[in-house]
C-alpha positions as a Markdown table, in Angstrom:
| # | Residue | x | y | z |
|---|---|---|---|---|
| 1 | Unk | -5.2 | -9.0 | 4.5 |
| 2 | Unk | -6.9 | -7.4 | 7.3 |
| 3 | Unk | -8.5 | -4.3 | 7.9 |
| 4 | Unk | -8.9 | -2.7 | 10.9 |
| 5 | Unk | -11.6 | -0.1 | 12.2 |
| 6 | Unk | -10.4 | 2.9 | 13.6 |
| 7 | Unk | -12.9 | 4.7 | 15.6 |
| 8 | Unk | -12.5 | 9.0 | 16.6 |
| 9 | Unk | -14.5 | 11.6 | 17.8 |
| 10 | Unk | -14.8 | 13.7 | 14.5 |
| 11 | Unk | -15.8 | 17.5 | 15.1 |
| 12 | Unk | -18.4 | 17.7 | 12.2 |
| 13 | Unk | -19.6 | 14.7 | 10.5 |
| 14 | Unk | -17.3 | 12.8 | 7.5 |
| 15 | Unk | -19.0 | 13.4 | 4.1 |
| 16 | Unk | -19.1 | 10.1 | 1.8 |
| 17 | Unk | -17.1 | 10.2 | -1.1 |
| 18 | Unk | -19.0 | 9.0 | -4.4 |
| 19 | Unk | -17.4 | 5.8 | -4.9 |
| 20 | Unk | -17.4 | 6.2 | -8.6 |
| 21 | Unk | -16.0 | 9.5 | -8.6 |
| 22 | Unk | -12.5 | 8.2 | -6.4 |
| 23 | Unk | -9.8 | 8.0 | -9.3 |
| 24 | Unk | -6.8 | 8.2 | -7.1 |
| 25 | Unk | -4.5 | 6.8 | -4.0 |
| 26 | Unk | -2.5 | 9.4 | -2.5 |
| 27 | Unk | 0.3 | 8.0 | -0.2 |
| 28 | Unk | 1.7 | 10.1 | 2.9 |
| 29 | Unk | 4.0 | 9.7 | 5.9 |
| 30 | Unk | 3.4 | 11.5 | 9.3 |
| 31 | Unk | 6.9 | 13.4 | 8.8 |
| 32 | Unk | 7.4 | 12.3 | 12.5 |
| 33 | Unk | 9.2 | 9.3 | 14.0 |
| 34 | Unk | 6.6 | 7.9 | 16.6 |
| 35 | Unk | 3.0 | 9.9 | 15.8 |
| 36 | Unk | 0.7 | 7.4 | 15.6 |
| 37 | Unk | -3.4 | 8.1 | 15.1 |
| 38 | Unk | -4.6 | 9.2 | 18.0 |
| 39 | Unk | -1.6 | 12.0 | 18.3 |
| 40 | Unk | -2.3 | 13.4 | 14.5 |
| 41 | Unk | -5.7 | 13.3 | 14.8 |
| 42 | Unk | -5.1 | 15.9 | 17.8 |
| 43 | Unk | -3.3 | 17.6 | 15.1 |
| 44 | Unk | -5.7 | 17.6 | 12.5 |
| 45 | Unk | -8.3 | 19.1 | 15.1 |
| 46 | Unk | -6.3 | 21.7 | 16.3 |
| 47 | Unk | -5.8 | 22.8 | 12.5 |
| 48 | Unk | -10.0 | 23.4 | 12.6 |
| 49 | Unk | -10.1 | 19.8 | 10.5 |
| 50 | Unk | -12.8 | 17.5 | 11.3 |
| 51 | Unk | -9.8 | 15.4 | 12.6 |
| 52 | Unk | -7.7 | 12.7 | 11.7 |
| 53 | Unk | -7.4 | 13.4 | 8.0 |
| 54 | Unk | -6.4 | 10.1 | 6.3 |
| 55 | Unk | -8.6 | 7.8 | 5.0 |
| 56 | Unk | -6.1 | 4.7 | 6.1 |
| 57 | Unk | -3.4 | 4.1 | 7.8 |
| 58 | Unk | -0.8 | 1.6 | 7.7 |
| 59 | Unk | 2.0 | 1.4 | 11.3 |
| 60 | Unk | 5.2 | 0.3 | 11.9 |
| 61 | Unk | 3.5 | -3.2 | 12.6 |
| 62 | Unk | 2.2 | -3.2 | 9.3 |
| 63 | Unk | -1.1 | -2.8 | 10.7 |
| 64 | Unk | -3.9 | -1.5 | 8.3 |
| 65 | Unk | -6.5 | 1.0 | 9.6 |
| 66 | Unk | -9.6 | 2.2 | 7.8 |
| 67 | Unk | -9.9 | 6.1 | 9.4 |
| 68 | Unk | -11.8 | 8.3 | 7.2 |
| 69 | Unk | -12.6 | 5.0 | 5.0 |
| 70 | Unk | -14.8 | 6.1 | 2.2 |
| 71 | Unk | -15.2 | 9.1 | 3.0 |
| 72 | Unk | -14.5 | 12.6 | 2.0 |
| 73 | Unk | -10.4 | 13.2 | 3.0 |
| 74 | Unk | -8.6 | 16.5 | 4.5 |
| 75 | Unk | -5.0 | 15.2 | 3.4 |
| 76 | Unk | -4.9 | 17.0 | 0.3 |
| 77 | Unk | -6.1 | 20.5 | -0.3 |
| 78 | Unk | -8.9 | 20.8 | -2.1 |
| 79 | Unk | -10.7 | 19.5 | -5.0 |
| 80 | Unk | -8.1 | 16.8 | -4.6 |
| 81 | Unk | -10.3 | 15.4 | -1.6 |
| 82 | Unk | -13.5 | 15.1 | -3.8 |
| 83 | Unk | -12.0 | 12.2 | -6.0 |
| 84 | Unk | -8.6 | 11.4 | -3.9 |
| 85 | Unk | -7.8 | 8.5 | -1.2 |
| 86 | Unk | -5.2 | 8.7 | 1.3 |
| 87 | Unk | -2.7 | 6.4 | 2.9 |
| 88 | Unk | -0.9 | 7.7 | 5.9 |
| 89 | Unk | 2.1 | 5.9 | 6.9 |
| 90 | Unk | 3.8 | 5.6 | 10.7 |
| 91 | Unk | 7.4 | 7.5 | 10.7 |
| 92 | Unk | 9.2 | 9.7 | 8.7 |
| 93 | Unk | 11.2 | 8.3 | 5.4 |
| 94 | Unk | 12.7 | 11.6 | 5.4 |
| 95 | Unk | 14.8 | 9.8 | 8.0 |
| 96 | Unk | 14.2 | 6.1 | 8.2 |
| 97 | Unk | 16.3 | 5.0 | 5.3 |
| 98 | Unk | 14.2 | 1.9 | 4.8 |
| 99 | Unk | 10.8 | 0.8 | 5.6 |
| 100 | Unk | 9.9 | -2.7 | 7.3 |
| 101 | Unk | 8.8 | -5.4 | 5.5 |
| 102 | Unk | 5.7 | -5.8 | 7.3 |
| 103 | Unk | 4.5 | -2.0 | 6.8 |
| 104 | Unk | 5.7 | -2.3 | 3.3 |
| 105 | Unk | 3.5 | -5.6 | 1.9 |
| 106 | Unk | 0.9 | -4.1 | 4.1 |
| 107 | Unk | 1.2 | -0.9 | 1.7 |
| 108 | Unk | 1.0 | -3.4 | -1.0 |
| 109 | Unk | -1.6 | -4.9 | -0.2 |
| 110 | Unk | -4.0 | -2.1 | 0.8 |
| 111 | Unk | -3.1 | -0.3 | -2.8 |
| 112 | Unk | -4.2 | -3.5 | -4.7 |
| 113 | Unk | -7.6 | -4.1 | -2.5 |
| 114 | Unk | -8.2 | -0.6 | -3.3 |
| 115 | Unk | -7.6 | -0.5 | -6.9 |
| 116 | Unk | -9.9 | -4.2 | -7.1 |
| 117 | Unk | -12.6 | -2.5 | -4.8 |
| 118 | Unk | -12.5 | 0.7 | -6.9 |
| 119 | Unk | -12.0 | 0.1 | -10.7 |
| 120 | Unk | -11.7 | 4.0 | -11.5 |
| 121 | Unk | -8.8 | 4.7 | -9.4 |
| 122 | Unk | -6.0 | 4.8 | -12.6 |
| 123 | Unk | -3.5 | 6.9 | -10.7 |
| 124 | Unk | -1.3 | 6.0 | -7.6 |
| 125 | Unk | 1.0 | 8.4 | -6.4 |
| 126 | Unk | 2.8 | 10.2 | -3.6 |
| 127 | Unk | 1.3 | 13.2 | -1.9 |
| 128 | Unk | 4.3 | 15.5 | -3.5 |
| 129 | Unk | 2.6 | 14.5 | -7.0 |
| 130 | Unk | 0.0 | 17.3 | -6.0 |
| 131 | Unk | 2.2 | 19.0 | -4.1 |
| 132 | Unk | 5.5 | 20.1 | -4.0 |
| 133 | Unk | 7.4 | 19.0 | -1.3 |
| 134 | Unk | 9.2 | 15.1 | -0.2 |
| 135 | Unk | 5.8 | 13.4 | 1.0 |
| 136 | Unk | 6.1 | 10.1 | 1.4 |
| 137 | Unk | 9.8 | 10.9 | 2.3 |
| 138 | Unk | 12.7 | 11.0 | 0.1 |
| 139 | Unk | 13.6 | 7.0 | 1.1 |
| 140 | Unk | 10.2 | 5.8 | 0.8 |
| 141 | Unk | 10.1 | 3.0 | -1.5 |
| 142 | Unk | 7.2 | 4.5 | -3.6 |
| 143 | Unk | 7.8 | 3.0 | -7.5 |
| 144 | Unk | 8.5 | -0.3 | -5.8 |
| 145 | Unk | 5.5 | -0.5 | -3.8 |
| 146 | Unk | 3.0 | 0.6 | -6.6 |
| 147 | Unk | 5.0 | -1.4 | -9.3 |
| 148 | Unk | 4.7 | -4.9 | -7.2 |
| 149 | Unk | 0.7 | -3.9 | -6.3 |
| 150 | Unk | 0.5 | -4.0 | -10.1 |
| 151 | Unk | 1.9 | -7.5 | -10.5 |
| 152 | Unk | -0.6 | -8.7 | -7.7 |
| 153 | Unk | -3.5 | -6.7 | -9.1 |
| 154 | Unk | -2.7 | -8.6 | -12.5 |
| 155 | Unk | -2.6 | -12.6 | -10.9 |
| 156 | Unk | -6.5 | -13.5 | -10.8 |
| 157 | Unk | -5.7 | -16.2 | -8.3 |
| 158 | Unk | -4.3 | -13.9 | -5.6 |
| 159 | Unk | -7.1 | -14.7 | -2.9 |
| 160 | Unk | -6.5 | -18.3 | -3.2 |
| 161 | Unk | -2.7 | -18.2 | -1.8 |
| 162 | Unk | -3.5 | -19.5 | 1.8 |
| 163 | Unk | -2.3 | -16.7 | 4.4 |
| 164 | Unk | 0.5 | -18.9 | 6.1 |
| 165 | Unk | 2.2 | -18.5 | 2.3 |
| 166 | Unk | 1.2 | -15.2 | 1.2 |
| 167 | Unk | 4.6 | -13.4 | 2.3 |
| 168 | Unk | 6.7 | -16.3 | 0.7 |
| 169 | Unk | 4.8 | -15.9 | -2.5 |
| 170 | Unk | 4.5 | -12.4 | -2.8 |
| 171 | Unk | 8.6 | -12.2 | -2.2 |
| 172 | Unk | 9.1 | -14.8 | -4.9 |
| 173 | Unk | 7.1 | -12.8 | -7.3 |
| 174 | Unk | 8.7 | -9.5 | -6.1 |
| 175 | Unk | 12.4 | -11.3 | -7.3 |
| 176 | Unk | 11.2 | -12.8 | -10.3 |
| 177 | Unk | 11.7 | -16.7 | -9.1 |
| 178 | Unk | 8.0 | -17.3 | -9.8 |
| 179 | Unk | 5.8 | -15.3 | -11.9 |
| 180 | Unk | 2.6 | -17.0 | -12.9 |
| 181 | Unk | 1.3 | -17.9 | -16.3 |
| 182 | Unk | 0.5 | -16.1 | -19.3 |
| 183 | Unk | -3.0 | -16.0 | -18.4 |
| 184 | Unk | -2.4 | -14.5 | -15.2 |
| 185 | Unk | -2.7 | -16.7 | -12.5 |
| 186 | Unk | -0.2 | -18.3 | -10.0 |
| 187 | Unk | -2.5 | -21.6 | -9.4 |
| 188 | Unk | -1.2 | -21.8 | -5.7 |
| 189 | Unk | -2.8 | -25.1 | -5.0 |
| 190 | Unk | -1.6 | -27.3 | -8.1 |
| 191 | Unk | 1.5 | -29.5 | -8.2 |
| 192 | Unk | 4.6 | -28.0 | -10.1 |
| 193 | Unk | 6.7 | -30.2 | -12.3 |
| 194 | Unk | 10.1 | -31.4 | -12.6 |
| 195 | Unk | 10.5 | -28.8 | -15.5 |
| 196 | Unk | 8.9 | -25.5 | -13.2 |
| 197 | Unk | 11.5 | -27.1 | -10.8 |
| 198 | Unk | 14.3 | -26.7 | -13.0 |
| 199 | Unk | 13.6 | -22.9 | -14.2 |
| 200 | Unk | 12.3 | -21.8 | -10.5 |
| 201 | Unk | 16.2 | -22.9 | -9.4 |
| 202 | Unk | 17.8 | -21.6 | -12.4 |
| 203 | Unk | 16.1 | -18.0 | -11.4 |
| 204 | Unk | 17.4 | -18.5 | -7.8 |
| 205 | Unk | 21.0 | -19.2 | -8.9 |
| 206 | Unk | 21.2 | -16.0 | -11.3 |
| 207 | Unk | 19.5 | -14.3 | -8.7 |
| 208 | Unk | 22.4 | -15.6 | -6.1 |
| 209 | Unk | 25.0 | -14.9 | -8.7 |
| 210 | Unk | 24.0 | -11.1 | -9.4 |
| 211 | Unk | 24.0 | -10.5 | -5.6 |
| 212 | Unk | 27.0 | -11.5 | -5.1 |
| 213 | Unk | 29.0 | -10.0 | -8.1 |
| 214 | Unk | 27.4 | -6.6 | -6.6 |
């Protein structure tokens, strides 16, 4: 996963957050169908914000950006912005009925480095968890996305999956045609048996079956 550096002219200086103090990740879309950064942070400066208000932000490419980064947020009224992180998605899943793959594992991926890099974040939630109204959108895929960041968060071995595999492996964990052991670990790099063989087809033939009875 890569992160990329976003860079703005702020109107007042960002305030660091106290790392130990960030206990949440609050995901948003731009409720627009094209926005990207540099439009909402013209936005966010015309509101008398410091500017763009998100501390990432993920596009349609599935492009990560670190905005804000660590620092003190303006996506969520306040004192949500003294212990909250925000993820700002491209488009508006008020209307896209589904997002692409690529800005999804991206969402995946930037909630688990998160959650590794910052122990204390224990909640993940949409921005309409603080408050009320459809942010992320109404067809964003929000349980999903959090509920497969857990699996990865869980498999110890996750930074060993070269990159070339890392989409194949995360969609075979996704459907449940590979899980990992008990212990928690994939082990990406070792030779699977006739018997792993046998139950890694069997999963893809009820998985085959179930689609096609739908």
């Amino acid at each position: 996963m890569e992160i990329k550096k976003k860079e703005f002219e702020w109107a007042r200086p960002l305030v660091p957050l106290k790392q130990s103090d960030i206990t949440a990740l609050a995901l948003h879309h731009m409720e627009h169908m094209t926005a990207g950064m540099d439009e909402v942070h013209r936005w966010h400066l015309d509101r008398g914000w410091k500017g763009f208000a998100y501390n990432y932000f993920i596009d349609y490419e599935g492009n990560i950006w670190e905005c804000r980064g660590l620092n003190r947020g303006g996506a969520l009224e306040d004192p949500h912005n003294d212990y909250a992180l925000s993820i700002g998605f491209q488009g508006d899943f008020d209307i896209i009925t589904k997002i692409s793959r690529k800005q999804y594992i991206a969402g995946v991926e930037l909630i688990r480095h998160l959650k590794k890099l910052l122990p204390n974040i224990k909640l993940v939630a949409g921005h309409r968890h603080w408050q009320n109204k459809t942010c992320p959108g109404i067809n964003f895929p929000l349980e999903e996305m959090i509920r497969l960041a857990e699996q990865l968060e869980k498999m110890k071995d996750y930074e060993e999956i070269a990159t070339w595999a890392k989409d194949a492996v995360i969609n075979v964990i996704e459907s449940g045609i590979m899980i990992g052991n008990d212990e928690g670990y994939f082990k990406p790099r070792d030779y699977i048996t006739r018997q792993e063989v046998a139950v890694v087809v069997d999963r893809l033939m009820n998985l085959v079956l179930s689609t096609l009875e739908k």
